[in-house]
C-alpha positions in Angstrom: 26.9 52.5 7.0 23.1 52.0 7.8 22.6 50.0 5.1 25.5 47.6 5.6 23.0 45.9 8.7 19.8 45.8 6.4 21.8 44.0 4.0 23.6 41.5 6.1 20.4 41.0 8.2 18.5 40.2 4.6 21.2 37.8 4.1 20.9 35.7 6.8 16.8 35.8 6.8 15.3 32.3 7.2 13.1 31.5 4.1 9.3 32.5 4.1 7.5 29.3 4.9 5.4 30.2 2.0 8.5 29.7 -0.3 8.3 25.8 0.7 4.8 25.1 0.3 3.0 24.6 -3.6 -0.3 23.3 -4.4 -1.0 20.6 -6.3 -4.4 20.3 -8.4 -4.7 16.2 -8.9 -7.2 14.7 -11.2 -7.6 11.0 -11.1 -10.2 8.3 -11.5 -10.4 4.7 -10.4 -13.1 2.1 -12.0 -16.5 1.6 -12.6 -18.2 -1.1 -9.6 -20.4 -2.3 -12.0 -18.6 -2.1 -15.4 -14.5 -2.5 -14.3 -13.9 -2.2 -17.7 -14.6 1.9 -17.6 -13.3 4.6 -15.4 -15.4 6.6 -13.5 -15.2 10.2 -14.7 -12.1 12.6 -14.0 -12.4 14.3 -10.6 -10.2 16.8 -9.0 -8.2 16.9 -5.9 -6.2 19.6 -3.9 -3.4 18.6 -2.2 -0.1 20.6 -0.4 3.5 19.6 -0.9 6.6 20.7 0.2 9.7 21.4 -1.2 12.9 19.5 -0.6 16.2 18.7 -2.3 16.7 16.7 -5.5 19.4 16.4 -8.1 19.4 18.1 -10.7 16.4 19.9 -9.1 14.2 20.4 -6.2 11.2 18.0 -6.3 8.2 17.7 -4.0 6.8 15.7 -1.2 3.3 14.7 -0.1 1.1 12.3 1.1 0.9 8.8 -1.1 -3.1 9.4 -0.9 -3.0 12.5 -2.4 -1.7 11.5 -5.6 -3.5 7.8 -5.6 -5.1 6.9 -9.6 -3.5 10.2 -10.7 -4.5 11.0 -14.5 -2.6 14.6 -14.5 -1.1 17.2 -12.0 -0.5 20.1 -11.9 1.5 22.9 -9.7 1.2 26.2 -8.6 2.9 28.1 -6.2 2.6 31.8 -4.3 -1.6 31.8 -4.9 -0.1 32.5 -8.7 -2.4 31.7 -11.2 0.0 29.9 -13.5 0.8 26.4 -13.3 3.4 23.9 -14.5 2.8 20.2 -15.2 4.2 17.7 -12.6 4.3 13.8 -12.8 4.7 11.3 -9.7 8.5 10.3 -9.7 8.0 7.6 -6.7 4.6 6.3 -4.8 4.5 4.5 -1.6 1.8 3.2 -0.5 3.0 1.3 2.9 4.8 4.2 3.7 1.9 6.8 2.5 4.4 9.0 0.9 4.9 10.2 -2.9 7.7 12.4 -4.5 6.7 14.6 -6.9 9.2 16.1 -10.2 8.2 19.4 -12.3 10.5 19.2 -15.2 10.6 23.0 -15.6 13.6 24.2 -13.7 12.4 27.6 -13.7 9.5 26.6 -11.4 11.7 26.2 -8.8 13.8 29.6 -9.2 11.8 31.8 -6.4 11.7 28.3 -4.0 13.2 27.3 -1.4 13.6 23.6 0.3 12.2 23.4 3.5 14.6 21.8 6.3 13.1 19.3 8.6 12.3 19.1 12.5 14.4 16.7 14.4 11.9 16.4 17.1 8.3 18.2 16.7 6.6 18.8 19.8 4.6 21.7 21.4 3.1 24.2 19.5 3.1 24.2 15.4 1.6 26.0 12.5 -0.6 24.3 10.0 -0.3 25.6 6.6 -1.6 25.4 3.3 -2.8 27.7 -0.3 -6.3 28.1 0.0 -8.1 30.7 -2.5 -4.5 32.5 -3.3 -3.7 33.0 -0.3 -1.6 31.3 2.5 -3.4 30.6 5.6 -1.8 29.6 8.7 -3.4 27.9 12.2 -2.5 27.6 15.4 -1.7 24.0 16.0 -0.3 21.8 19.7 1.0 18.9 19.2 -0.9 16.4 22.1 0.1 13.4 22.1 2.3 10.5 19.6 0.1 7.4 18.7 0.8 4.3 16.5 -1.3 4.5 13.2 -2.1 2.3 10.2 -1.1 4.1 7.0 -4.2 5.5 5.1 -3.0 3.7 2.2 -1.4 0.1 3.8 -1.0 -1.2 6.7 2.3 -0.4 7.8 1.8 1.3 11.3 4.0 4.0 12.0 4.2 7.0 14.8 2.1 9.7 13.7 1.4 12.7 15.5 -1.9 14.2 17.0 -2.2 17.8 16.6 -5.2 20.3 18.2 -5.6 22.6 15.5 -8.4 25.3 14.6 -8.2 24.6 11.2 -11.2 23.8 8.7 -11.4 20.6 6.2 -7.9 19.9 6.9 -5.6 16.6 6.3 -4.9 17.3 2.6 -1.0 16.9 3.0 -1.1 19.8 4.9 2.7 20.9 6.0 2.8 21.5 9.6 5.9 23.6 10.7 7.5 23.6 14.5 9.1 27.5 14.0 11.1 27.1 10.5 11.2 23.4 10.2 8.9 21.1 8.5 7.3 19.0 12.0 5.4 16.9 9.3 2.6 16.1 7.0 -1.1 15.9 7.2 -2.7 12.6 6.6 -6.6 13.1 7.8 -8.3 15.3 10.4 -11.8 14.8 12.6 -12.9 17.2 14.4 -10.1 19.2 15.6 -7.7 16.4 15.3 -5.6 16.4 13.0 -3.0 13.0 11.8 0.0 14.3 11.4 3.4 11.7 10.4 6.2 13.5 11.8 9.4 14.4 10.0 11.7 11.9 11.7 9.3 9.7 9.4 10.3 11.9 6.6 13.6 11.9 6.8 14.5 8.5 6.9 12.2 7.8 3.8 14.0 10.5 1.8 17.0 9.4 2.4 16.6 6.0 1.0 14.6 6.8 -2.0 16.8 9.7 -3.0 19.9 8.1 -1.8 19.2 4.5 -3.9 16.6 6.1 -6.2 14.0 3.3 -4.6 12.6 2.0 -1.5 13.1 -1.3 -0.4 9.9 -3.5 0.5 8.6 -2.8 3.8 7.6 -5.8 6.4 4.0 -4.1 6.4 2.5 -6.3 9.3 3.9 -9.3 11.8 1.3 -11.9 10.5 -0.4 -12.7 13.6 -3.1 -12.1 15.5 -2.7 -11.0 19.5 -4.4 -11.2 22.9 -3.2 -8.8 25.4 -2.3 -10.3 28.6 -3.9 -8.2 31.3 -5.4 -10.7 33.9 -2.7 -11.8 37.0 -5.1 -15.3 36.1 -4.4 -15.8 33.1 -0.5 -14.8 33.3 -0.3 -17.4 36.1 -2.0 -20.3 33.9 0.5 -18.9 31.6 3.4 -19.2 33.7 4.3 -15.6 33.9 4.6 -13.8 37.0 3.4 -11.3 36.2 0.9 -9.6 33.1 3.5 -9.1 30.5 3.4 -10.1 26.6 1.3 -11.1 24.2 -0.6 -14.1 23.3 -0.7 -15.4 19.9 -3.2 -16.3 18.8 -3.1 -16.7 15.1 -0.4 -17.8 13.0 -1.1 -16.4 8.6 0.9 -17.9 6.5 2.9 -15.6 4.2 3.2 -13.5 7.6 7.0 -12.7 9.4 5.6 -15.1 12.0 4.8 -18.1 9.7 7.4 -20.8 10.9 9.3 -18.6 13.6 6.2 -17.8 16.2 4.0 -20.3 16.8 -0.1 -20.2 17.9 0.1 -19.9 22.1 3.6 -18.7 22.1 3.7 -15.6 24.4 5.8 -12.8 22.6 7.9 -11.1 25.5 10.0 -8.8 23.5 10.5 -7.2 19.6 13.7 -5.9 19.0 15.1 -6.0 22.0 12.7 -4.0 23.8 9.9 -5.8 26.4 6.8 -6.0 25.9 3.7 -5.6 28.1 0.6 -6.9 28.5 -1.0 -4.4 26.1 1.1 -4.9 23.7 2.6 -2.1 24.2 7.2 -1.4 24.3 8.3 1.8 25.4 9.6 4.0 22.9 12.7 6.1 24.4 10.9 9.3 22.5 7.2 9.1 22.8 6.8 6.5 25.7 4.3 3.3 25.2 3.4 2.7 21.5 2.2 -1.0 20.2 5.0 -2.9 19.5 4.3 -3.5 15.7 5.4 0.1 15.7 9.0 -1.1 15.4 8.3 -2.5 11.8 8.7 0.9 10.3 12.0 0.9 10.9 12.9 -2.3 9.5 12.2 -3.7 5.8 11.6 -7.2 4.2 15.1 -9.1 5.1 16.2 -7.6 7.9 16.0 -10.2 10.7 14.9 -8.7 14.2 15.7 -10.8 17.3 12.8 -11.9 19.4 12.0 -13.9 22.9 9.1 -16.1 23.2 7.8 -18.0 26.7 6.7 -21.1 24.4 5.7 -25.1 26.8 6.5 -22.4 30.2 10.5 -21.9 28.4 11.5 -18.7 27.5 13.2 -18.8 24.0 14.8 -16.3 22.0 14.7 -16.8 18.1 15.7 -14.4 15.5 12.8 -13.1 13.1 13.7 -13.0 9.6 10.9 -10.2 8.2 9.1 -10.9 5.1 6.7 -7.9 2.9 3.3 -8.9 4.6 1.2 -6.1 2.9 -2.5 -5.3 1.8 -2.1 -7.3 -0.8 -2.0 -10.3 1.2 -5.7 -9.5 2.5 -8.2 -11.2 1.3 -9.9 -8.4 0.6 -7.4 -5.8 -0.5 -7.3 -2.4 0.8 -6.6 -0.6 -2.5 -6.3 -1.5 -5.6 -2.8 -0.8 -7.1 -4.1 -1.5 -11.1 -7.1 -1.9 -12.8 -9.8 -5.2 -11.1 -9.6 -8.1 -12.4 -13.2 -9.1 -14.1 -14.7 -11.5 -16.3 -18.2 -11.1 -18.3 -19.5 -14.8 -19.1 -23.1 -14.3 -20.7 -23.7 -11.2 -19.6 -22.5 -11.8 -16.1 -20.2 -9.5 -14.6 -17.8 -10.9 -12.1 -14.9 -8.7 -10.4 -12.9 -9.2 -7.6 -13.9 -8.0 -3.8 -11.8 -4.8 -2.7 -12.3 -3.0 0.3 -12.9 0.6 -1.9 -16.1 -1.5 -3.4 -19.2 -0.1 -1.8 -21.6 -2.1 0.7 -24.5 -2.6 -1.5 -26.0 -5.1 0.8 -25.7 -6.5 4.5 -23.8 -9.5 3.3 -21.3 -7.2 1.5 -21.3 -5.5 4.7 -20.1 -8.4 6.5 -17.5 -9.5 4.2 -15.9 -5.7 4.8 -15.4 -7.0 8.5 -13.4 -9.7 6.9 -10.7 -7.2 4.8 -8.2 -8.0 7.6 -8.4 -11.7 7.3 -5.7 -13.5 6.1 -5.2 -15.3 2.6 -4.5 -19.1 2.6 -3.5 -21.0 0.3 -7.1 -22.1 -1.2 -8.5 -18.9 -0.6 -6.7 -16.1 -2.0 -9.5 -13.4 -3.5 -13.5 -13.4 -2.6 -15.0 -13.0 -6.4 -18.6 -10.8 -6.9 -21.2 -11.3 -9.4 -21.1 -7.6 -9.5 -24.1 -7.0 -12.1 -26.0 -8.4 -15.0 -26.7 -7.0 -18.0 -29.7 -7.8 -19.7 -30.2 -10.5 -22.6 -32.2 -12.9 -23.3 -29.4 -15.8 -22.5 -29.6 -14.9 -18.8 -33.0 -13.9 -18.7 -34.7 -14.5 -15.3 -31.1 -13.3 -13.6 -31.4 -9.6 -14.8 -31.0 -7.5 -11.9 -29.3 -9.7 -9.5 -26.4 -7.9 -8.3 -23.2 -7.8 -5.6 -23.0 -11.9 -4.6 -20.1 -13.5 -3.3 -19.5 -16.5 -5.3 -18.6 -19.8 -3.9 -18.1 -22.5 -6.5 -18.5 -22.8 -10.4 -19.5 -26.7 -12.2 -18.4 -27.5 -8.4 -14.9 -26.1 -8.8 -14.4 -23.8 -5.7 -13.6 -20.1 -6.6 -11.3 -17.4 -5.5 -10.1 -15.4 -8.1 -11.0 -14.4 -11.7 -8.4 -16.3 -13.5 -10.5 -19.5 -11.7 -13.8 -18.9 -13.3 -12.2 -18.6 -16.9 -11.0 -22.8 -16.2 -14.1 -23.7 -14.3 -15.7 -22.4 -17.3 -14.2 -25.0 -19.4 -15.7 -27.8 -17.4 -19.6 -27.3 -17.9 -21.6 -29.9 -15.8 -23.9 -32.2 -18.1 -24.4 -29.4 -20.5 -24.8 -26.3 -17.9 -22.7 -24.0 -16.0 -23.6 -24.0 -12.7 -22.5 -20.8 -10.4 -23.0 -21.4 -6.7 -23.1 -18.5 -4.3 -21.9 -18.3 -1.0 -25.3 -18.5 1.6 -27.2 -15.4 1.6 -31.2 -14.5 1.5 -31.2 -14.0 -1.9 -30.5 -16.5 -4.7 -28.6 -19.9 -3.8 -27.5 -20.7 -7.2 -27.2 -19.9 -11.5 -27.9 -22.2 -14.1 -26.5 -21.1 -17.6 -26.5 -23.0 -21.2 -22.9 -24.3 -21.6 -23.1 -24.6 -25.5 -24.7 -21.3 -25.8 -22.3 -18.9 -23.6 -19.9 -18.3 -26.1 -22.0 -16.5 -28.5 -24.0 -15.3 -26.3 -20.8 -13.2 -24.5 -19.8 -12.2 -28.3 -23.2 -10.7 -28.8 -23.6 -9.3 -25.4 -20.1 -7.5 -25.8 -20.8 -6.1 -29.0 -24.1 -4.7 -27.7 -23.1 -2.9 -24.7 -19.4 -1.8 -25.9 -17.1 -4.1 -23.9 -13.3 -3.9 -25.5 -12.6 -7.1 -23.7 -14.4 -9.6 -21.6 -11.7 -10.7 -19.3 -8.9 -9.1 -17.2 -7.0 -11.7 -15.3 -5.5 -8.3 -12.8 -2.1 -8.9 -10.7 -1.7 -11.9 -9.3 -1.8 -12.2 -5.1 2.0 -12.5 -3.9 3.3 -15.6 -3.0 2.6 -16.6 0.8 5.6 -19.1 0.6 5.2 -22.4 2.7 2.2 -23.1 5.5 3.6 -22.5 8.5 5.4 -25.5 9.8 4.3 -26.6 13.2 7.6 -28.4 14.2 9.9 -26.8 16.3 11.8 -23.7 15.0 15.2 -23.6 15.4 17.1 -21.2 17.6 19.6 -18.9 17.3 23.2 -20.6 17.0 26.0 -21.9 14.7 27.1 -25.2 13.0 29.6 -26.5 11.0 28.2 -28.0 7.7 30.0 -29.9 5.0 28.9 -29.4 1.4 30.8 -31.7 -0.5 34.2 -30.2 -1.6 34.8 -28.2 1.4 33.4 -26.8 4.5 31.5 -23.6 5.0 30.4 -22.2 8.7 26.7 -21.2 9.0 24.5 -20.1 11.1 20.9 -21.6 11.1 17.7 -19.1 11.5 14.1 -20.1 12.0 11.5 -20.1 9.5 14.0 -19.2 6.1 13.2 -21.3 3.3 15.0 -21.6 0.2 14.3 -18.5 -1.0 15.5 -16.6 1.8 19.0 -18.1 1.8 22.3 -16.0 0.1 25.8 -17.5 -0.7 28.1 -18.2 1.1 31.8 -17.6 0.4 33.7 -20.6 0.7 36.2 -21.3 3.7 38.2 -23.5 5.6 36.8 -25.7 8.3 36.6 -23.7 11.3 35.0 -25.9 14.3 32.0 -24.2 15.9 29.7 -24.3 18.5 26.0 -25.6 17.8 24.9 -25.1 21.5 21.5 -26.9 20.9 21.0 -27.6 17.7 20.7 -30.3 16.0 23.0 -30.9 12.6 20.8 -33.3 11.1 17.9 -31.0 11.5 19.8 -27.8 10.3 20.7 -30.0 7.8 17.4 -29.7 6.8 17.0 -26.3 6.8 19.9 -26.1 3.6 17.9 -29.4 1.8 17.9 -28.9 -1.5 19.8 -25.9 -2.0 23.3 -27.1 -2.4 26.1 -25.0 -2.2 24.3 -21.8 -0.6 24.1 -21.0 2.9 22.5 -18.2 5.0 25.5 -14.9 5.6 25.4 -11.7 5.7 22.2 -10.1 7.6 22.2 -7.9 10.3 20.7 -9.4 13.9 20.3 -5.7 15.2 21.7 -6.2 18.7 22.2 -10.1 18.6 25.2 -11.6 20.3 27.8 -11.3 17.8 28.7 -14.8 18.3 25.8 -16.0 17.0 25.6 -13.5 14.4 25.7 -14.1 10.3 27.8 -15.7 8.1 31.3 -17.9 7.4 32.8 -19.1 11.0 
């Protein structure tokens, strides 16, 4: 009789949080600045993970960052000292999060998955392995804020959290009672960067649900003034301070051909914006109204209202993947740089992970969130030189941006390899971009062949070039005619009528089929049929269907009339 409560208490025992928590020991290596063609040697990193559900067995979660250029991991749990290999199933980088799968069952016997909070807030517990132990601190949670993932630029809520705790943001889990509130992603001071389960949950669900994630809209593609002055709302014609001015239109951007330069965005999504940028979020009150992107992903079209020429207009915003990548100078590098070596010149192209060897290089870091355009995709570095008597007199010059070979501009790798087949009267001639140090490079044209051959024989080079990934494609410039607006037509294609609905900014690509049906007369409200006649040019029998408008009156929704 008195053991009958022991054991039925013991049965309905939460698990120990240390049950849900491994370590991970990462080693990884990224690339030589200097010599892209070697890796820099192994180093090790510790990082936490959590448990959570997986078929046909648990796996683990973390922080995208934490398992970045990853050459091996392995896992340990309970401070134990042995440890069982483990192998990145799934790496988002937008989204800064990374499932982890340890193909020995067993590991998993004495774990158990940890169940997530719905709504962290208040006081949490920061936990971790440290030394074989497991060490917890007394956390608060002060405040939500919108923040830029550490390894994109998807921004995101992420929660601040007060915490005593040394060295933190390794993937630390951070626990409200018995549920997971979220994961560490960096700490100063005693602030700690926490992204919050919610987060969590909704990314686990899609990658575990459709074994992959679809593309995320990243960033808007624009650049934004707030609106703060009551002057410069009234030369505005707003009443009041209230949206955003844009400013900047990049093409490749969500924006490009829906928002134009000096509309003023008044509201995302259906929800206002203010002058600050800023919509209120019904959980965690004003965030910056990019925020609502992570919820969303590439195709999903979000309505918007603009005040464009003192009208207020509302357009629906068809979201394209606007990512890193489509920096000019990349955050991260996702493979191994692109470089070329050309007589003992070493060229590579300009990441944001490449260290500021000089001021200019310094400057061109403020330029990482500038936008690509079509003629200027990549910024390419003479990165080094190494020495031989075909560049002799260059030895030593190092980390220039360069601007133009045989008068061909430059701005990628794959460029210099073509330029380099037009020599100018007998010389190659590499111009850099102005800087106090050396204007210009004047090579032997006949010579650089043999010269590279010996030059890569002498200092071990197992190839000269690497052409790396290509940019992504930033579609069409960004038209400057008007963009249509919401509503429906009626539009013949030749052997029978289908019903569609025009939506600003799609091109070609963008457009689905459409089922066939009978004529069904329908309202175009404004538009006008020759000009959404041009918005189907070219792509015969397909028409835009199917997407979700998120809120939208439904009769000017999607698809066959």
């Amino acid at each position: 009789m008195i053991l009958l409560p022991l054991v039925f208490g013991a049965a309905l025992a939460a698990p120990a949080l240390e049950d849900g928590v491994v370590t991970l020991k990462v080693t990884w290596q990224s690339w030589e600045v200097t010599q892209p063609w070697v890796k820099t040697n192994p180093t090790l990193r510790i990082a936490q993970a959590v448990v959570v559900k997986g078929s046909p067995h648990p796996l683990l979660l973390t922080t995208a960052q934490m398992v970045a250029h990853a050459t091996h991991i392995r896992a340990s749990k309970h401070g134990e000292p042995g440890e069982a290999p483990a192998r990145v199933l799934y790496e988002d980088r937008e989204a800064n999060l990374a499932l982890v799968a340890v193909d020995e069952p067993s590991f998993f016997d004495d774990l158990d998955p940890i169940r997530m909070a719905r709504r962290p807030s208040g006081d949490v517990q920061i936990t971790r392995w440290r030394n074989n132990q497991f060490e917890t601190s007394r956390g608060r949670v002060s405040r939500a804020l919108v923040a830029e993932s550490a390894t994109g630029v998807l921004k995101s809520v992420a929660l601040r959290v007060q915490t005593d705790i040394q060295g933190g943001g390794w993937s630390e889990p951070v626990f409200s009672g018995r549920a997971l509130a979220g994961l560490s992603t960096g700490q100063t001071g005693s602030d700690m960067q926490v992204l919050p389960a919610p987060f969590l949950s909704t990314w686990l669900e899609e990658v575990q649900g459709t074994g992959r994630m679809r593309p995320w809209p990243g960033q808007i593609g624009a650049i934004f003034q707030e609106i703060r002055s009551p002057t410069l709302a009234g030369w505005l014609g707003l009443d009041s301070p209230r949206g955003i001015l844009v400013r900047r239109v990049d093409q490749g951007g969500s924006a490009c051909g829906v928002i134009r330069k000096d509309d003023v965005l008044l509201s995302f999504d259906g929800l206002e914006i203010d002058g600050d940028g800023n919509i209120r979020d019904p959980d965690h009150g004003l965030l910056w109204f990019e925020v609502l992107l992570s919820s969303h992903h590439a195709g999903d079209v979000v309505p918007i209202r603009v005040r464009r020429d003192g009208v207020d207009r509302d357009l629906a915003l068809p979201l394209r993947s606007y990512t890193a990548a489509s920096w000019l100078i990349p955050s991260d590098l996702v493979g191994p740089p692109a470089y070329l070596v050309a007589g003992g010149l070493v060229f590579r192209e300009f990441d944001a992970t490449y260290p500021t060897a000089s001021s200019e290089l310094g400057i061109l870091k403020q330029m990482k969130r500038t936008a690509q355009t079509a003629d200027r995709r990549r910024i390419v570095l003479l990165s080094s030189v190494l020495p031989d008597p075909y560049n002799l007199g260059y030895q030593g010059t190092s980390h220039l941006p360069v601007a133009s070979v045989n008068d061909r501009p430059i701005d990628a790798v794959r460029d210099m390899v073509e330029a380099l087949e037009h020599p100018v009267e007998g010389f190659h001639v590499i111009r850099f971009l102005p800087n106090p140090r050396l204007n210009e490079i004047v090579l032997d044209a006949a010579t650089l062949g043999e010269a590279t051959t010996r030059i890569a024989q002498a200092y071990g080079i197992p190839a000269v070039y690497r052409p790396g990934t290509q940019p992504p494609d930033l579609g069409p410039a960004c038209a400057s005619s008007e963009s249509l607006e919401v509503g429906r037509l009626e539009l013949d294609l030749g052997d029978g009528q289908v019903g569609v609905r025009a939506l600003p900014g799609l091109g070609d690509a963008d457009l689905d089929v459409a089922e066939r049906s009978p004529a069904v007369p329908g309202d175009c409200g404004d538009l006008d049929p020759l000009e959404a006649r041009s918005v189907l040019d070219g792509v015969g029998e397909r028409a835009v269907v199917g997407r979700d408008l998120h809120g939208l009156d439904p009769g000017v929704g999607l698809g066959p009339l």
